[in-house]
ZAMARGU-4260 file (C-alpha; in steps of 0.2 Angstrom, whole numbers, plus 5000, padded with zeros to 4 digits):
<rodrens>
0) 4937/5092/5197 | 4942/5077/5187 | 4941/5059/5195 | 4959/5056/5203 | 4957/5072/5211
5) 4938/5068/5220 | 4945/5052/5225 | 4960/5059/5233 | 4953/5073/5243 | 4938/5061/5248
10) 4950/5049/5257 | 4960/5063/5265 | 4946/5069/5272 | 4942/5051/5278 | 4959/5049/5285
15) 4956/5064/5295 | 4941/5059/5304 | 4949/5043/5311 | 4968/5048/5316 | 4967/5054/5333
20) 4979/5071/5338 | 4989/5058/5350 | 4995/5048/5336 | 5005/5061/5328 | 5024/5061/5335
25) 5033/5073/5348 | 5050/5079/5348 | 5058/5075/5367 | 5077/5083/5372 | 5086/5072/5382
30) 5099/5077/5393 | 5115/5077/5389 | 5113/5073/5370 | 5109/5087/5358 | 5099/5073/5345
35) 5080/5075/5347 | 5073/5060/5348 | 5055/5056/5340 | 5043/5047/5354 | 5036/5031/5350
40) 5017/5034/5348 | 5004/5026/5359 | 4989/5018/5349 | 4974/5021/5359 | 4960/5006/5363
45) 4948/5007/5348 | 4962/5010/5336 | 4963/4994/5325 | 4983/4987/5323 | 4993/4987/5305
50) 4986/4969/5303 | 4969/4973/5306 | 4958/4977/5290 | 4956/4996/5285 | 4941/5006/5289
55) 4925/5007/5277 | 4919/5021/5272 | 4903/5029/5279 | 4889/5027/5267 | 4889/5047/5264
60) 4909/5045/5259 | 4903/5033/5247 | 4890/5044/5241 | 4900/5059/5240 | 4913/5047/5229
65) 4897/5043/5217 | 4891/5060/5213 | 4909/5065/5210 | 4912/5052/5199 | 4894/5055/5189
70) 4897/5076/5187 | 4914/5071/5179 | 4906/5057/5168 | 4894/5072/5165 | 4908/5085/5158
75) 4916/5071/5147 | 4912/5075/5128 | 4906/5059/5117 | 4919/5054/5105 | 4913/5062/5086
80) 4910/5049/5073 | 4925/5044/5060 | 4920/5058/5045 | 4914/5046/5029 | 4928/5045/5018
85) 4927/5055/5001 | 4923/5050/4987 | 4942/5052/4979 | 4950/5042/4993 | 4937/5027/4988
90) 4941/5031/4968 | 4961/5029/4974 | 4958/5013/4985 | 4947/5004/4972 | 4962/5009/4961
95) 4975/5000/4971 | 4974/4979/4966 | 4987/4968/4974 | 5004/4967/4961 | 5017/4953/4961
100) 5030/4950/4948 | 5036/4931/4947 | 5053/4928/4934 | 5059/4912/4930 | 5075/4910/4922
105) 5084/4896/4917 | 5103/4891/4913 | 5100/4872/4900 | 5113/4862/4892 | 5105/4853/4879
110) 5115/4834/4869 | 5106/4843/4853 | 5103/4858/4845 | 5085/4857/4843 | 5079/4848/4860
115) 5060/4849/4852 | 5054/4857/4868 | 5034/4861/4865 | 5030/4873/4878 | 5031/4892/4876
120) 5039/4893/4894 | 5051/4880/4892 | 5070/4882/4892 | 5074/4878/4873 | 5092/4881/4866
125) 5110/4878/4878 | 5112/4893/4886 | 5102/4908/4897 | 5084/4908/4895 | 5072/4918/4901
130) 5056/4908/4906 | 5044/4924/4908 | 5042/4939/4917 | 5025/4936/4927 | 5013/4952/4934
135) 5000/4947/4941 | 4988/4958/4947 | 4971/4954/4956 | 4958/4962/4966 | 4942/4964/4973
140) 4929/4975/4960 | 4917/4977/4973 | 4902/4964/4982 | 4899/4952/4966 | 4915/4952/4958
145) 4932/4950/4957 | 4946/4955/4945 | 4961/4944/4939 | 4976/4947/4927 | 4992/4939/4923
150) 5003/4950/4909 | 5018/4941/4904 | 5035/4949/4898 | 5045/4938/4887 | 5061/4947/4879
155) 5054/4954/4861 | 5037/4956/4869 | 5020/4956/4879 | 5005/4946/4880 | 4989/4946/4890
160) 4989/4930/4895 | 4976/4930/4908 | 4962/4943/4912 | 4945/4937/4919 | 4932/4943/4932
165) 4923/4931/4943 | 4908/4931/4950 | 4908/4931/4971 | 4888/4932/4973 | 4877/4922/4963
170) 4864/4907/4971 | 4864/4889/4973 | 4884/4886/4973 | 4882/4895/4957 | 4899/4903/4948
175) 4906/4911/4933 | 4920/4919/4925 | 4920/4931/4910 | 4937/4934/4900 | 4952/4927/4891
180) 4956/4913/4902 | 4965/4896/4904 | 4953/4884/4902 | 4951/4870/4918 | 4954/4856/4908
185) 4963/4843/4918 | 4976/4848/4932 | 4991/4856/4924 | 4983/4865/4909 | 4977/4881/4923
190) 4991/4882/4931 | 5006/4894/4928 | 5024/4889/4927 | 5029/4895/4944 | 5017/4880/4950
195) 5024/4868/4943 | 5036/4855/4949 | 5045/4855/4932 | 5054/4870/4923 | 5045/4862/4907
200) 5028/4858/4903 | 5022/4842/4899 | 5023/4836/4883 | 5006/4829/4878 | 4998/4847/4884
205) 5010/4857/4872 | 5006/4844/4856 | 4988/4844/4860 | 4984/4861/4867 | 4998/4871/4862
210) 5016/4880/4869 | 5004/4890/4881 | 4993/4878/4885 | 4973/4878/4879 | 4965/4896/4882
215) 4954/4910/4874 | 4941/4922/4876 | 4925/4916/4884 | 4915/4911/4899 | 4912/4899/4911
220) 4899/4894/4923 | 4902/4882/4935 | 4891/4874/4948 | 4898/4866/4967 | 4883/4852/4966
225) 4876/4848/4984 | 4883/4832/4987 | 4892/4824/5003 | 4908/4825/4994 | 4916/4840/4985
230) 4908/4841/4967 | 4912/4854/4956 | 4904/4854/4937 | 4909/4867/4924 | 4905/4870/4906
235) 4915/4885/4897 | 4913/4891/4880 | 4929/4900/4870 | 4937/4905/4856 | 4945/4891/4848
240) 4956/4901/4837 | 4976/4903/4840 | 4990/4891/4837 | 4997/4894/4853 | 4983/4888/4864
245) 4970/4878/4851 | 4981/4868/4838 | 4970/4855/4837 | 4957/4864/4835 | 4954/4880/4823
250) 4971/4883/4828 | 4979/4899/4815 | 4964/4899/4803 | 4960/4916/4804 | 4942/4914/4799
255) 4925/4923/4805 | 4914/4914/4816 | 4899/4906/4807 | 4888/4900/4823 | 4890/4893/4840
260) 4898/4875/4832 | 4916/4887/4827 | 4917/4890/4848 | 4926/4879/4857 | 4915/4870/4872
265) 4927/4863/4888 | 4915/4852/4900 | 4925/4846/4918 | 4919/4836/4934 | 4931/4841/4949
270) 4929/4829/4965 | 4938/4829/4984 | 4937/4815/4993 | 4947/4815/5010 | 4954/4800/5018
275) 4958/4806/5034 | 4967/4821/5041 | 4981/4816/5033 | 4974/4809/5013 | 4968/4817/5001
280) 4962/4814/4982 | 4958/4825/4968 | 4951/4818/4954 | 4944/4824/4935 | 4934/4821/4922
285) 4937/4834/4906 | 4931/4835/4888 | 4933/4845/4875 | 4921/4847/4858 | 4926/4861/4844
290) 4931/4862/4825 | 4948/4859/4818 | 4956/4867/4803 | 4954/4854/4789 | 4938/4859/4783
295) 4919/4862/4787 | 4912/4851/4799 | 4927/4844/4804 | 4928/4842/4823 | 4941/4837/4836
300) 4936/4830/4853 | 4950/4826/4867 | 4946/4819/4883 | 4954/4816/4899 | 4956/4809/4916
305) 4968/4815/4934 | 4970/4810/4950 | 4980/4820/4962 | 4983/4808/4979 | 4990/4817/4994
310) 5001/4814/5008 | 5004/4826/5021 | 5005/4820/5040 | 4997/4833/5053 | 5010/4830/5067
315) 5024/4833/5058 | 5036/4849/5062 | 5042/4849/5046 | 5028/4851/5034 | 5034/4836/5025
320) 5022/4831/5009 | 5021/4818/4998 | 5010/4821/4980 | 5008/4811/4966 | 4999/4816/4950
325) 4994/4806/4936 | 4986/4814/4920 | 4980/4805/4903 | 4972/4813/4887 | 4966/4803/4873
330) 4962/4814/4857 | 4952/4812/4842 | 4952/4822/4825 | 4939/4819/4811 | 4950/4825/4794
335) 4944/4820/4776 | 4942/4806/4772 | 4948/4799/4788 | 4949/4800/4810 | 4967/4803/4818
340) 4964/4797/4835 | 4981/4797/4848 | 4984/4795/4866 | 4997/4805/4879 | 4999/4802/4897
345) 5011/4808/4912 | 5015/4805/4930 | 5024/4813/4940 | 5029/4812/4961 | 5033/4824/4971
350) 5043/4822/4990 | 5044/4840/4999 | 5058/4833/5012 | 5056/4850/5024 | 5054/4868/5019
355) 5068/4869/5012 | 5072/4853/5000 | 5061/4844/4989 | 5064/4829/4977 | 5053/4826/4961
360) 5053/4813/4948 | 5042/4811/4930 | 5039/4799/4917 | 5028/4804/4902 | 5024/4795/4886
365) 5014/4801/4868 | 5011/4791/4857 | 5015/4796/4837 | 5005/4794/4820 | 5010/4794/4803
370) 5004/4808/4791 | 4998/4818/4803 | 4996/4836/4797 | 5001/4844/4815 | 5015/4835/4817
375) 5022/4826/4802 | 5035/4822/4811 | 5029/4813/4827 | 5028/4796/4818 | 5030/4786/4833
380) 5029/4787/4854 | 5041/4799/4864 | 5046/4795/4881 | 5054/4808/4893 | 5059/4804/4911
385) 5064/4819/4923 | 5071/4822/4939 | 5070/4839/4948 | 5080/4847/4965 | 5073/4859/4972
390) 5083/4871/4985 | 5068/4886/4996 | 5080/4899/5001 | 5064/4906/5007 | 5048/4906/5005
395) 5048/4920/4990 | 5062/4909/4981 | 5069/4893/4975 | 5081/4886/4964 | 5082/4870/4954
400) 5090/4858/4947 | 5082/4848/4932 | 5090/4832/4922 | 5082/4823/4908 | 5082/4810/4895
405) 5070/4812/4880 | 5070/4796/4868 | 5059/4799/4850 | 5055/4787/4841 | 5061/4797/4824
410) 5078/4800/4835 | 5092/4788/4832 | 5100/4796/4849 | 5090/4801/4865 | 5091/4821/4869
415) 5100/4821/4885 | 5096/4841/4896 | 5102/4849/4913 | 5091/4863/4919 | 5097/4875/4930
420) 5083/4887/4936 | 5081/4900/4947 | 5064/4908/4954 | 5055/4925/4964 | 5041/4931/4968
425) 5040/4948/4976 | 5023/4957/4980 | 5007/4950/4987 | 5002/4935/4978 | 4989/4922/4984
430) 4990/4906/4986 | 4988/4890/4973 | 4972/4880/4974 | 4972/4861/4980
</rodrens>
């Protein structure tokens, strides 16, 4: 007997008891008409009306609905426990990061054959270029750490560009990662091209760091300090070999470490402070210490200040934003015989009208030195002013529009570019830091 079954034979049986044999109706014939005609019934004193409430049940109906109710609780089998998964299914998931693929392309016009771009990812000739070809892949390792890569596809190559674990478990607001990684110097230098407001990077960062920005093997601790404000400290420790990521420093001399001076030591102070709900400030102390290429005990330092101030109301439907971001670097070389100290700086503003449109503007100036061994060339300042459109089909893809005027000192005529440049992403790729 299952439950709906006890229940309804229990209130037939109840129904019975009450319903006297003079309520059930009779069948008349009435002369001279050939219908039978049902009789109205009678309802008896005692019998409540249809607006009366309905009978209760005797306590031993009540009781009989009980012991039903527990013998088909009784002949219910528990539910078995979910079998453990096996040992191959957890190989397989631990085997399955997240992937996303990012390309950037760009159609450039440029007034001169050689628009002395200095970033790896830049658009550098008139005509189709292909910015990069991103995977990125991440993923959890297991409770302490986690695992991050980003392989770059260029046209006549590959390159490793990121691939670093982080720790997710140590003490006391304590942090590290282990790996060839962007160093976190400044704002822009960790960030990938896809991040940026610009389709080019920023001048100073390519004639101080390098085309792909500063980076190496290494490790970095960092530490979230217990004050009332965010404070974040860090130290790293890299290779400080490779012209495409530490030019001012050991850059492409290929020689074997002699001690911890030939390593490359990055120190950085990041702070929030929020001004409301709708305010906030990012801002950054770095410093860089490490050996260049002109000789034993020849060291380059660079340091450098950013502030990020944002704008973004709460109460509007539109997600409208307003950022600003200004970066300045200020570098010194020790060569022999004599110090080569220069300065680079830029700013840049950024007006996200809805989530569709956005408008940016950038103004960056590097100053130039004469005899410099780096960049013989660069004998005085450069100034380059930008101006970006940005059109979000969606949120996995954008296009933009990028003019520019880059006036050298060493130029008799400014470089005039337009940039057209179209982005996506597909897969599952997480979001961007503050």
């Amino acid at each position: 007997m299952n439950l709906l079954s006890s229940i309804l034979i229990s209130s037939l049986c109840a129904l019975l008891v009450v319903i006297p044999a003079s309520l059930v109706p009779t069948r008349t014939a009435h002369a001279g008409e050939g219908d039978a005609v049902i009789d109205p019934p009678t309802i008896p004193a005692g019998i409540a009306q249809e607006d009366s409430p309905p009978t209760e049940l005797s306590p031993e109906d009540l009781k009989a609905i009980e012991d039903a109710l527990a013998a088909d609780a009784a002949t219910v089998p528990a539910p078995a426990p979910p079998p453990p998964p096996s040992p191959m299914a957890s190989f397989f998931q631990s085997m399955n990061p997240n992937l996303s693929l990012i390309l950037d392309v760009a159609l450039a016009a440029f007034s001169s054959r050689d628009p002395d771009q200095r970033g790896a990812h830049d658009p550098v000739r008139s005509g189709f270029n292909l910015q990069q070809l991103e995977l990125h892949v991440d993923a959890s390792v297991d409770p302490f750490f986690r695992f991050d890569a980003n392989i770059v596809f260029a046209l006549f190559g590959v390159e490793v560009e990121e691939a670093f674990i982080t720790s997710l478990g140590f003490p006391a607001g304590l942090q590290m990662r282990a790996g060839q990684f962007l160093t976190r110097f400044g704002r822009r230098n960790p960030t990938h091209p896809h991040s940026w407001n610009f389709l080019d990077q920023p001048l100073v960062l390519g004639k101080f760091f390098g085309g792909e920005g500063n980076r190496g093997l290494g490790v970095e601790l960092s530490w979230l300090m217990p004050t009332p404000w965010y404070a974040e400290l860090l130290v790293s420790s890299t290779e400080a070999g490779g012209d495409c990521c530490n030019r001012s420093y050991r850059g492409s001399l290929d020689a074997p470490l002699s001690g911890p001076e030939d390593l490359l030591y990055t120190f950085a102070l990041k702070q929030f402070f929020p001004f409301g709900a709708d305010v906030g400030l990012n801002w950054g102390l770095s410093l860089q210490l490490g050996p260049n290429a002109t000789g034993a005990g020849n060291r380059t330092m660079i340091a450098g200040t950013d502030l990020y101030l944002r704008y973004k109301p709460t109460g509007a439907t539109g997600r409208t934003s307003l950022d600003v971001t200004v970066e300045a670097l200020f570098r010194s070389r020790s060569l022999p015989g004599r110090v080569l100290q220069d300065v680079g700086l830029f700013a840049e503003a950024r007006w996200l009208i809805d989530l569709s449109w956005a408008i940016s503007a950038r103004h960056e100036w590097v100053g130039g030195l004469a005899d410099d061994p780096l960049d013989p060339e660069w004998t005085g300042a450069r100034n380059r002013t930008s101006l970006a459109f940005d059109f979000y089909p969606s949120h996995f893809g954008r296009f933009r529009l990028q003019l520019a005027s880059d006036a050298m000192a060493w130029r008799s005529e400014p470089v005039f570019g337009a940039m057209l440049g179209f982005e996506v992403v597909t897969g599952e790729h997480g979001s961007h830091g503050f």
